[in-house]
N, C-alpha and C positions, 0 to 999 in steps of 0.2 A: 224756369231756368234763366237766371239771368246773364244781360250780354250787353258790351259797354258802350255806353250813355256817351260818349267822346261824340260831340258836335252833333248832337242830336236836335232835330228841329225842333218844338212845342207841337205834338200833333192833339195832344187835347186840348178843348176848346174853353176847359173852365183854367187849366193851369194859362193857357194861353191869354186869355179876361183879366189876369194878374196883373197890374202895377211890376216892372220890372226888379223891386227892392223888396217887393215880396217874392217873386219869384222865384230871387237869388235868395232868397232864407229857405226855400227848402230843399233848394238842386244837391248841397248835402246828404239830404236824408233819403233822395228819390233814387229808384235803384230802376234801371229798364230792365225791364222781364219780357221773355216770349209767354203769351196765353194759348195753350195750344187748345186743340178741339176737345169738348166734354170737359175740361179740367175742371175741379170743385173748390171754388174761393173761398167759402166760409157753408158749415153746416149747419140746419138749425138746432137753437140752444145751445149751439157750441161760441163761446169768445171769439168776437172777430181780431185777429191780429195782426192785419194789415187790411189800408185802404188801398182801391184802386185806380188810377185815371187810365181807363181804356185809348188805344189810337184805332183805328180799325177795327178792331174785335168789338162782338157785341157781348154781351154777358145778361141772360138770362135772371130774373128775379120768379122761384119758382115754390109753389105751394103746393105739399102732397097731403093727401086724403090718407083715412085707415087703411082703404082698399085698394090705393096703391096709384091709384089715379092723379094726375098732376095738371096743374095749370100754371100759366107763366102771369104774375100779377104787378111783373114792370120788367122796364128795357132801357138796359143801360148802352151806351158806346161813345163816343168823342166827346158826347157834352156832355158826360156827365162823371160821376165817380160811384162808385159798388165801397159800401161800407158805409152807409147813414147813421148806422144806429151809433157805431161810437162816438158822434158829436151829438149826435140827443141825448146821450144817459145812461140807455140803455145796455148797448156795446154786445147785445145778442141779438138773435131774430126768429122768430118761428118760420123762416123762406129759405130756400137753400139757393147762392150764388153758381150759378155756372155758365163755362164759358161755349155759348152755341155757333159761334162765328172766329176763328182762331185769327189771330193778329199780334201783338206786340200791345205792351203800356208799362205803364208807371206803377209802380207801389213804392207804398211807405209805410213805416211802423206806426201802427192804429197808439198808442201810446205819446208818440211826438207829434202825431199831425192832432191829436185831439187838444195839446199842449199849444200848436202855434193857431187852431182855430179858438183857444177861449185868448188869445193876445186881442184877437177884433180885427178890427180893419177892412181891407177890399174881401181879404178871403173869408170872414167872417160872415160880409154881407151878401159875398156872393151863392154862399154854399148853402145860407139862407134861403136865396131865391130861386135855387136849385131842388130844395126838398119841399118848395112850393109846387114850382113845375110837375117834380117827381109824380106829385100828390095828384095833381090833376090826371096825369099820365095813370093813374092806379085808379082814379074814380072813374073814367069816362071809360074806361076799356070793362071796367064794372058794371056801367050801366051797358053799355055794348054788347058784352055775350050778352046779355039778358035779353036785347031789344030788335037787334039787327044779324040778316037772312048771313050764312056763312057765306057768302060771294062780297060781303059789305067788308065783317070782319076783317076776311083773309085778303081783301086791298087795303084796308086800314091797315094790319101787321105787315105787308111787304111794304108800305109806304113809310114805314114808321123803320124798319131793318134799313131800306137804303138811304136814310137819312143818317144811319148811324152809322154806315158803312162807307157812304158816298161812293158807291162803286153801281154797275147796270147787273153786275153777275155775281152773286156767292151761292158757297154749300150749304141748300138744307135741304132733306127729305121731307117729303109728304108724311108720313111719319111723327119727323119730328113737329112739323106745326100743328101736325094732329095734338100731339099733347100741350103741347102751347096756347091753343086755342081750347081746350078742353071739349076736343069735339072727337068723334071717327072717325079716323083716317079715309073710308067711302067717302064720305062727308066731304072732306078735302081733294080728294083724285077727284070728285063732279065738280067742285067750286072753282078747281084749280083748270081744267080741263074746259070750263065758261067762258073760263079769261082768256085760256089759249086761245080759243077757239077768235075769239073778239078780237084777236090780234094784242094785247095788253101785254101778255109775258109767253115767256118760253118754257117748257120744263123737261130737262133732260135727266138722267139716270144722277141723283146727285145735285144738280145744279137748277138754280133759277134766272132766269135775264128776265128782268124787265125792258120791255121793248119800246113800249106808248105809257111814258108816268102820267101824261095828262089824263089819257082815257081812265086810268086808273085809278086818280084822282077824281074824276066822273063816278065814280064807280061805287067809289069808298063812300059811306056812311060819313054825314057830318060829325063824329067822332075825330076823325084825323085831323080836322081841320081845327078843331079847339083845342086839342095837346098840340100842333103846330104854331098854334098864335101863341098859348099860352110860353110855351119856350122861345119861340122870339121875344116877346113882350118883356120877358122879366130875366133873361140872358143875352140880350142881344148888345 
């Protein structure tokens, strides 16, 4: 739904990185949209036609099985934009976009922004080093399920959500990170219920607060801390 853009601050971080003469080349084509909870941005094999630049909202990068089962295989919000494939080539995807965290952002016609990213320039370069980051963000969460106990994980994905949120409290169920993490929901109610316990975070009907991010950062498998460097280092 969208709702008007009139003095609206830059709350994402790559339009924000802009050189202000590119910036003003796309405020034209940038429409502010509310992203409410579950919405579905792009389906796979289906044509993306619109990019995203999220403010608050996270947005979900998710991979489903025959059987019906799902994993989240990247994580989008402020720094970053949902719609990569149409500046690779590609302009589809086998992942379905969706929105797990409701907020407000930017879209634009996947058609014109694919137009002012083959111009070059800052946003050329930068969106470049964006689907580097992305990439590391997708291999290390790869090697991750694979290697590290779910109490590692599940502080590496809350650490990685409040970064994209920059907020202590959002909506998610146990539930839902159950499928995000491609684990059992049991699975998460004990993992989740370690951290309470530890004083780390809170978990109410709905709701999560992080309480103590240090301890939790203690906590987290060295995973978060290489998609951390990695997106400072080459966005910052």
């Amino acid at each position: 739904m969208p709702i008007a853009k009139d003095s609206v601050p830059i709350q994402n971080r790559l339009l924000g990185a802009l050189p202000a003469s590119e910036y003003q080349r796309l405020v034209p084509h940038l429409e502010l949209v509310t992203l409410p909870l579950h919405q579905v941005l792009y389906e796979p094999n289906e044509p993306i036609t619109h990019v995203y630049f999220p403010h608050q909202a996270v947005i979900s990068l998710i991979t489903t099985m025959e059987d019906g089962s799902t994993i989240e295989v990247g994580l989008v919000g402020s720094e970053g934009m949902v719609g990569l494939p149409v500046i690779l080539g590609g302009n589809i995807t086998n992942n379905q976009a969706f929105v797990q965290i409701p907020d407000a952002g930017m879209r634009m016609d996947a058609n014109i922004f694919k137009t002012e990213f083959h111009r070059g320039g800052e946003l050329q370069r930068l969106l470049l080093r964006y689907c580097q980051a992305l990439l590391t963000q997708v291999s290390q969460s790869a090697a991750c399920n694979r290697f590290h106990t779910i109490e590692e994980r599940l502080a590496r994905w809350m650490l990685l959500v409040q970064d994209c949120v920059d907020l202590e409290e959002f909506p998610l169920t146990q539930q839902f990170i159950a499928e995000m993490l491609g684990t059992r929901r049991s699975g998460v109610t004990v993992a989740a219920g370690t951290l309470q316990q530890a004083g780390m975070l809170r978990y109410t009907r709905g709701k999560i607060t992080i309480v103590n991010r240090e301890a939790l950062e203690a906590t987290a498998c060295e995973c978060y801390r290489v998609i951390s460097d990695e997106f400072s280092r080459l966005l910052s």
